[in-house]
C-alpha positions as CSV (number, residue, x, y, z in Angstrom):
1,X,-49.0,18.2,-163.3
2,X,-45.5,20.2,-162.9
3,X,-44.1,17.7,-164.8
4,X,-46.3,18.0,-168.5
5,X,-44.9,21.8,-168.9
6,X,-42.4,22.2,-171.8
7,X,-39.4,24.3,-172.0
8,X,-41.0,25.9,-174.6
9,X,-44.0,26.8,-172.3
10,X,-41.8,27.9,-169.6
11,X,-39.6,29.7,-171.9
12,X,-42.8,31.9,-173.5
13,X,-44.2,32.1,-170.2
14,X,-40.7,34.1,-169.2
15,X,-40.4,35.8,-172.0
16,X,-44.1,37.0,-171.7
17,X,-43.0,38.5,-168.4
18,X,-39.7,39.7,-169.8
19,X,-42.0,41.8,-172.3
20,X,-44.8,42.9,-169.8
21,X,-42.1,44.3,-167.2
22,X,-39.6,46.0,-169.5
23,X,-42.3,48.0,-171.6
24,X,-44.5,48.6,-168.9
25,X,-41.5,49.8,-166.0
26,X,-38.7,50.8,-168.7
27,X,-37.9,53.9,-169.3
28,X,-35.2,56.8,-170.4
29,X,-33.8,58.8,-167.3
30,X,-35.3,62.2,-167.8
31,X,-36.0,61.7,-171.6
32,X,-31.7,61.2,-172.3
33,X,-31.6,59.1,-175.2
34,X,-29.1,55.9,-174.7
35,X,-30.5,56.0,-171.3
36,X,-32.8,53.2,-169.8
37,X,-33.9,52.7,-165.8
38,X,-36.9,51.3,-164.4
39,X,-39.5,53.0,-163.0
40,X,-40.1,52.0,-159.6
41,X,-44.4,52.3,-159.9
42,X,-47.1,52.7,-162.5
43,X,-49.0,54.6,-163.3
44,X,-46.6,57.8,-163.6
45,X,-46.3,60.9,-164.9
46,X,-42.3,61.5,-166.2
47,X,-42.6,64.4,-163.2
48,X,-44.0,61.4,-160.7
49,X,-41.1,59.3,-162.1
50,X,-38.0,62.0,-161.0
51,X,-39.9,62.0,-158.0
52,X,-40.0,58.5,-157.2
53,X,-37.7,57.2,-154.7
54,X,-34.5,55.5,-155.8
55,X,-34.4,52.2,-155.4
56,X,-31.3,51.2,-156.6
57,X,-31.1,47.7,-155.3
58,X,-34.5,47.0,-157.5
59,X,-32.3,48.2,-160.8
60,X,-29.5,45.9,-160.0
61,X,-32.4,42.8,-159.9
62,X,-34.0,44.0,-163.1
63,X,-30.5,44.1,-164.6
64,X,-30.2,40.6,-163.2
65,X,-33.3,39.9,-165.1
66,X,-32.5,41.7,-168.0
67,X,-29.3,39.4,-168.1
68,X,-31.7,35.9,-168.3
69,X,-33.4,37.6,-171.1
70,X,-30.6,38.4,-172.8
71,X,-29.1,34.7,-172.8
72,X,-32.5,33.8,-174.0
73,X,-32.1,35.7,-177.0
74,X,-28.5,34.3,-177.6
75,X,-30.1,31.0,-177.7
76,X,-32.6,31.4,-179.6
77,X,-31.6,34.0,-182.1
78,X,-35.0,36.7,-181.3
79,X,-34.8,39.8,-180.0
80,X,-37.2,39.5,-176.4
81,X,-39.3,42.8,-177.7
82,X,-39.5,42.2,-181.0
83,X,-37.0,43.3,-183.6
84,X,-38.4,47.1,-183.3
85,X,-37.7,47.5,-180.2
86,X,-33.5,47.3,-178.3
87,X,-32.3,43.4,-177.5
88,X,-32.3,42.8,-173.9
89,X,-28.3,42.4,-175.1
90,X,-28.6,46.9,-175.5
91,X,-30.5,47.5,-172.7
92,X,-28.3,45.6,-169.9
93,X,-24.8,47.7,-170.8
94,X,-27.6,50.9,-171.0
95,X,-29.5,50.1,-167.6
96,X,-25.4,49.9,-165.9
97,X,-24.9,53.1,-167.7
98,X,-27.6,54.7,-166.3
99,X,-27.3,53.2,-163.1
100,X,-24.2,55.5,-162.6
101,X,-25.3,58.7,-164.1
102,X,-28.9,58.5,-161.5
103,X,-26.5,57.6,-158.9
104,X,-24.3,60.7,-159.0
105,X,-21.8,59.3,-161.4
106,X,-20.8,56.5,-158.8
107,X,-21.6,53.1,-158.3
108,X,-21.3,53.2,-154.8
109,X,-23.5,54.4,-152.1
110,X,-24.2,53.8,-148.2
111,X,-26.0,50.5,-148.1
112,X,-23.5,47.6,-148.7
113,X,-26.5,45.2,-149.6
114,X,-27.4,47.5,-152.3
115,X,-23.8,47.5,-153.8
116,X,-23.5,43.1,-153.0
117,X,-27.0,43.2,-155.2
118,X,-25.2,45.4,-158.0
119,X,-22.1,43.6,-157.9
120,X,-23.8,40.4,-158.6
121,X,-26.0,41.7,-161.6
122,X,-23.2,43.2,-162.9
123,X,-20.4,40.3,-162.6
124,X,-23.1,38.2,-164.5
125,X,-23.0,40.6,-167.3
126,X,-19.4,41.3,-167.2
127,X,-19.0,37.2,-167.5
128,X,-21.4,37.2,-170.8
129,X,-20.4,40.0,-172.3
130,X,-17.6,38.8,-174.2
131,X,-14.2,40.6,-175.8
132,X,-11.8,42.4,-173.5
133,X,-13.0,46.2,-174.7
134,X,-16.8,45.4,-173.6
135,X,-15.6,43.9,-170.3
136,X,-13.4,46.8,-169.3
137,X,-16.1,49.2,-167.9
138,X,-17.5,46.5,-165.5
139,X,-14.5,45.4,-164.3
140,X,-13.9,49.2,-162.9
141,X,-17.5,48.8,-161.2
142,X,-16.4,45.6,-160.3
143,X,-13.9,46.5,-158.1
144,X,-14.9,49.7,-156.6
145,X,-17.7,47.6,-155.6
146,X,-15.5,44.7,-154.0
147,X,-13.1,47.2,-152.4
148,X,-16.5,49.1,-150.4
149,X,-17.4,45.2,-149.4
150,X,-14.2,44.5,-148.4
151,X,-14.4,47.5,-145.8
152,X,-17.4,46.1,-144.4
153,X,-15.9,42.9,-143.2
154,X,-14.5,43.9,-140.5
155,X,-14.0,41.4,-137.0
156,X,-16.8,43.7,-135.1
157,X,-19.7,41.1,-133.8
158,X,-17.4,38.4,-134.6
159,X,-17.1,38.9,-138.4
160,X,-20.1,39.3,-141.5
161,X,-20.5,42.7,-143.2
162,X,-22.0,46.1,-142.1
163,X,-25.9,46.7,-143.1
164,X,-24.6,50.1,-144.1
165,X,-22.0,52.7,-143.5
166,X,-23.5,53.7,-139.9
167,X,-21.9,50.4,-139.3
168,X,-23.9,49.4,-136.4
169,X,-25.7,46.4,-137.7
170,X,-24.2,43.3,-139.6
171,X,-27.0,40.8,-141.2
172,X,-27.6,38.8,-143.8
173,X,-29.0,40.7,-146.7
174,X,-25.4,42.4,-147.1
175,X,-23.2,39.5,-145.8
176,X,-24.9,36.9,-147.8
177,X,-25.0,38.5,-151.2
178,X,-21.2,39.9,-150.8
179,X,-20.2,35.7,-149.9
180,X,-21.3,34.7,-153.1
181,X,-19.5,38.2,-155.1
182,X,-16.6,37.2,-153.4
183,X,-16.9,33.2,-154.3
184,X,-17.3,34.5,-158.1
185,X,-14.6,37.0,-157.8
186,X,-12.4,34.7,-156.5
187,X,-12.0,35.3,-153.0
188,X,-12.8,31.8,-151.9
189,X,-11.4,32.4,-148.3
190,X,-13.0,35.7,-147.2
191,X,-16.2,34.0,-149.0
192,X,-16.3,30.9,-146.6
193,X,-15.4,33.1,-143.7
194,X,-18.5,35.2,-143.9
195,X,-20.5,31.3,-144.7
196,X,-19.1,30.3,-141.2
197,X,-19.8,33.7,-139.5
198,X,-23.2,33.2,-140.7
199,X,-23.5,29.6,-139.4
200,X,-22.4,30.7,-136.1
201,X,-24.4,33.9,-135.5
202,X,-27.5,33.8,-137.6
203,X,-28.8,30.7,-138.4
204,X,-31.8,29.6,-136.5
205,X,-31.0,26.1,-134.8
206,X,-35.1,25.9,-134.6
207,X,-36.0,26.4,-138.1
208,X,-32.4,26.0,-140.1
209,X,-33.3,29.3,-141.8
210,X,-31.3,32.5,-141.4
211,X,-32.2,35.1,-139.0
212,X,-32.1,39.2,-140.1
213,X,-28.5,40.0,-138.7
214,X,-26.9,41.4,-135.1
215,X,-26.6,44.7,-133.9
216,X,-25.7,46.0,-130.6
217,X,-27.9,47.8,-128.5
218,X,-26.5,49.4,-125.6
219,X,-23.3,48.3,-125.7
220,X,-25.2,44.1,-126.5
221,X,-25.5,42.9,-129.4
222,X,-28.6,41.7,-129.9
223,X,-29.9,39.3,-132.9
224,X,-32.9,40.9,-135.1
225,X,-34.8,37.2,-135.4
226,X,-36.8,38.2,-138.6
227,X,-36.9,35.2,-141.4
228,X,-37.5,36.7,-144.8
229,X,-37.4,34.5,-147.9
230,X,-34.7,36.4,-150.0
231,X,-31.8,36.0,-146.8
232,X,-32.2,32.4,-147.6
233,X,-31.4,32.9,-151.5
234,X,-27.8,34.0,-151.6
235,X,-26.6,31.7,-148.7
236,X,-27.9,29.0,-150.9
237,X,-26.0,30.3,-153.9
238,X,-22.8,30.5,-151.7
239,X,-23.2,27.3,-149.9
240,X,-23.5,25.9,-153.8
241,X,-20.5,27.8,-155.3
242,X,-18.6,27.0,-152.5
243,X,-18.9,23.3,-152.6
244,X,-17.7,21.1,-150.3
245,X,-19.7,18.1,-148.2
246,X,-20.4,20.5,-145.4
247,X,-21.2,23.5,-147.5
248,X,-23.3,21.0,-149.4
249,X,-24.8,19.5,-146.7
250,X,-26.0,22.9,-145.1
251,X,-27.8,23.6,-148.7
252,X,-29.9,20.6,-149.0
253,X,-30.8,21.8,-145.0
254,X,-31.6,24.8,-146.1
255,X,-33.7,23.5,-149.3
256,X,-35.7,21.3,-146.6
257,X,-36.1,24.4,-144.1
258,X,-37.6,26.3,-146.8
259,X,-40.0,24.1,-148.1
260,X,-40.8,23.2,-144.3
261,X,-41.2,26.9,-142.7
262,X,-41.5,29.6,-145.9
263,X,-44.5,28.1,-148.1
264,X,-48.1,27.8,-148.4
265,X,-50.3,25.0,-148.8
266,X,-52.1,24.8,-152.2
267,X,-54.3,21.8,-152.2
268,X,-51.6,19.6,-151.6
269,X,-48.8,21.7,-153.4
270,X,-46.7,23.6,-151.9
271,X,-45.8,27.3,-153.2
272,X,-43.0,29.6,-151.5
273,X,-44.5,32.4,-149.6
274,X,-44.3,36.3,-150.1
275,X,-43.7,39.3,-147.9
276,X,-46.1,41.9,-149.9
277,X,-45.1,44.6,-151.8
278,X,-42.7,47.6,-151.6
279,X,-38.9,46.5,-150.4
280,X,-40.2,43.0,-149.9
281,X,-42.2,42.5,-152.8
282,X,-38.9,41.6,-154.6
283,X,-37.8,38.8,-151.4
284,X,-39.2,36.1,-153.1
285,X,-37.7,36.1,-156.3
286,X,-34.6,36.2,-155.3
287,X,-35.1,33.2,-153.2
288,X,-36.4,31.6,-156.6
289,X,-33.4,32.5,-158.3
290,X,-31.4,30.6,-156.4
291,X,-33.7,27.9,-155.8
292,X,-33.2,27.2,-159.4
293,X,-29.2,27.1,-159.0
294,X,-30.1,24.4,-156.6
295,X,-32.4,22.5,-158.9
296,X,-30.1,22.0,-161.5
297,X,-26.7,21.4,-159.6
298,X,-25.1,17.8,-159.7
299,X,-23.6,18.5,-156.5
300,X,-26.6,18.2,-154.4
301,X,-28.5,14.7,-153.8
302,X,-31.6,13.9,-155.9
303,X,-34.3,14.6,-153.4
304,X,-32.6,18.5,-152.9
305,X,-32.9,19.2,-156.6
306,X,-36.3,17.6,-156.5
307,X,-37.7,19.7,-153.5
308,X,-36.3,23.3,-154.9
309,X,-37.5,22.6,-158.4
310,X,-40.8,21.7,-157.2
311,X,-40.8,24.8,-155.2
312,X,-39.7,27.6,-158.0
313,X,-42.4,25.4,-160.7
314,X,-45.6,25.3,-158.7
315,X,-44.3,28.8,-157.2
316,X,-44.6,30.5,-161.1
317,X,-47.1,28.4,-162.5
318,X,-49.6,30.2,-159.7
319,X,-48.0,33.4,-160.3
320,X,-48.9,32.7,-164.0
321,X,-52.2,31.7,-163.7
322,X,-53.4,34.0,-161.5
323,X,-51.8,37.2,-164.1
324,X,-54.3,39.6,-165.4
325,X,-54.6,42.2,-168.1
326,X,-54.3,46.0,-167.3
327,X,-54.5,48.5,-170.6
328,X,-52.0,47.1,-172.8
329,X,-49.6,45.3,-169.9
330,X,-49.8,42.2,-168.2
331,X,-49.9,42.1,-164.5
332,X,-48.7,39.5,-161.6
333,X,-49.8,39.5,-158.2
334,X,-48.1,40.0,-155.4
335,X,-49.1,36.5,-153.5
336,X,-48.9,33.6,-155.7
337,X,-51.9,32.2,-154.0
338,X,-54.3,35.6,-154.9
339,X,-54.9,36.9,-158.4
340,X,-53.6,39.9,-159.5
341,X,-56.6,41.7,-159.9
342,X,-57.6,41.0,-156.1
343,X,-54.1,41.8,-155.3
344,X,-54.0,44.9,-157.4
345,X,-57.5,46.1,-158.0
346,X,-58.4,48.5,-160.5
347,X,-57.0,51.6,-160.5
348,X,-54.3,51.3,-157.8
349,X,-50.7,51.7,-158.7
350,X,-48.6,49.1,-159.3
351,X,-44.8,48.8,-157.7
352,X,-41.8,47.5,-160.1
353,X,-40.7,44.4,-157.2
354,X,-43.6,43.1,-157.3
355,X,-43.3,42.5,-161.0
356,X,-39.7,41.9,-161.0
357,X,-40.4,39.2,-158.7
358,X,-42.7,37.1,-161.1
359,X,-40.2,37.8,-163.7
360,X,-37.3,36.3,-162.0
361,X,-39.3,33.3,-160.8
362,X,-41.0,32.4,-164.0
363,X,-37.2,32.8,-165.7
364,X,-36.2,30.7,-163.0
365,X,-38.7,28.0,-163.5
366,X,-37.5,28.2,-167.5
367,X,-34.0,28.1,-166.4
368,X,-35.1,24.0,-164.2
369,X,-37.0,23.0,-167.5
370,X,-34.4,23.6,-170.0
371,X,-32.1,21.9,-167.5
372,X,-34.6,19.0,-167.4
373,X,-35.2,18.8,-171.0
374,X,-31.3,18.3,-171.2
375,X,-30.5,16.2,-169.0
376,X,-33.5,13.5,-170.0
């Protein structure tokens, strides 16, 4: 049944949730025009908005997400809003704008897996955005970013980066997203290094997933065993970017440990599983993101590719079928496997990861079509 969508379908079906999100989240930062940031819940007042907390990690993944959108509208020549309302081409360069003036003119800040998230989003546009002049600004971002990652990785607990700048706990949300920065920015070495560290310390030789991260406690360190979905995202994309049969070998593990240990069951069909809202309403997504990567790369065998694009497909298609209508918005559940309206009844506010997290893995899902469409 995966197999009879179109690209087209999958293509309106993200650009439905490109819409949905953008309107219904997007905003100016304190009414500034040539401003634009997400809110981080709705409903809000603009007081309950500059009272919201922060988030910036969620504004680098809608940035991320504003990026697909983009590219969708370079292909197919139509604005993702409508033509009265800014390209997803403005908003991107505006969102990184804004990102800098809500973060006290800096693009730094004390959680290093918050700057690897930025850094990624913002290489991505940097790489898309084309003439020298338009590239200069993230450059500079660029490498204030990789210089605060590079201080992280430090030999302490055998290698990987800090959590944050209490530097007492190294994991993998920081150390897996800053592996596949550096593989982009060109630091293959320190980029395999941190692969390897992870390897050693915190992959689970029980489930081939990878654990939380290591921190010492009382003078031990002392692993934090937690499996999330999004950990296993950005080691996929590094194992990937980094190539190499053992690199290669490890992703089409990993691709098998996900579908074996982080799905559900759905009447034969297996969808990836959720961690709720908040924080972790975002994990799956980014798992999906990268999932996608993997569907469409040459470099893995067939029955890899085939296992993570059936995983990111049936994982939107639920997400999409189980969407409801809200006022003028569209709205996607949190589980894939409950409809939105159970999973946000009436009335109840609704949290921007949540919806970013459909986004992503319905533009992920258009992302294996197209591919498949191509290649066929």
């Amino acid at each position: 049944m995966l197999n009879e969508d179109s690209p087209l379908d999958a293509d309106h079906r993200a650009g439905t949730a490109a819409r949905a999100v953008s309107s219904a989240f997007g905003r100016q930062l304190a009414g500034l025009p040539g401003t634009h940031l997400a809110a981080t819940s709705r409903p809000a007042s603009r007081l309950q908005q500059l009272r919201q907390p922060w988030h910036y990690w969620w504004q680098a993944h809608y940035l991320d997400a504003l990026i697909d959108a983009g590219l969708r509208e370079r292909r197919t020549g139509l604005p993702f809003r409508g033509p009265e309302h800014p390209a997803a081409a403005e908003l991107a360069p505006a969102l990184v704008r804004t990102i800098g003036l809500r973060n006290r003119m800096r693009y730094t800040n004390r959680f290093y897996d918050d700057m690897a998230w930025l850094a990624l989003a913002v290489g991505r546009l940097n790489a898309v955005s084309g003439s020298r002049d338009r590239q200069r600004p993230y450059r500079k971002i660029l490498q204030s970013l990789s210089a605060a990652l590079e201080s992280a990785h430090t030999p302490e607990l055998g290698g990987g980066i800090y959590w944050n700048r209490d530097r007492s706990f190294k994991n993998t949300p920081a150390t897996a997203p800053a592996a596949l920065h550096f593989v982009r920015t060109g630091s293959r070495d320190r980029a395999q290094e941190l692969v390897d560290w992870l390897n050693a310390t915190l992959l689970d030789p029980q489930t081939g997933l990878y654990m939380d991260g290591i921190k010492v406690v009382r003078g031990r360190p002392e692993l934090e065993k937690r499996i999330f979905t999004y950990n296993q995202g950005p080691v996929l994309g590094a194992l990937l970017e980094l190539g190499g049969t053992a690199n290669l070998t490890r992703a089409a593990d990993l691709i098998r440990a996900v579908d074996t240990h982080l799905t559900d069951d759905d009447g034969g069909t297996r969808v990836l599983r959720t961690h709720g809202t908040g924080d972790a309403g975002l994990f799956t997504g980014i798992l999906g993101r990268y999932l996608a990567q993997a569907a469409v790369s040459p470099a893995l065998p067939e029955p890899a590719r085939r296992t993570a694009a059936a995983l990111v497909e049936s994982t939107a298609r639920a997400l999409w079928e189980g969407r409801s209508k809200r006022a003028d918005w569209i709205l996607f559940s949190a589980r894939p496997l409950q409809p939105a309206a159970v999973s946000y009844p009436g009335g109840t506010a609704v949290g921007l990861s949540t919806q970013l997290q459909a986004w992503i893995l319905l533009e992920a899902s258009a992302r294996v079509q197209r591919a498949r469409a191509e290649s066929s």
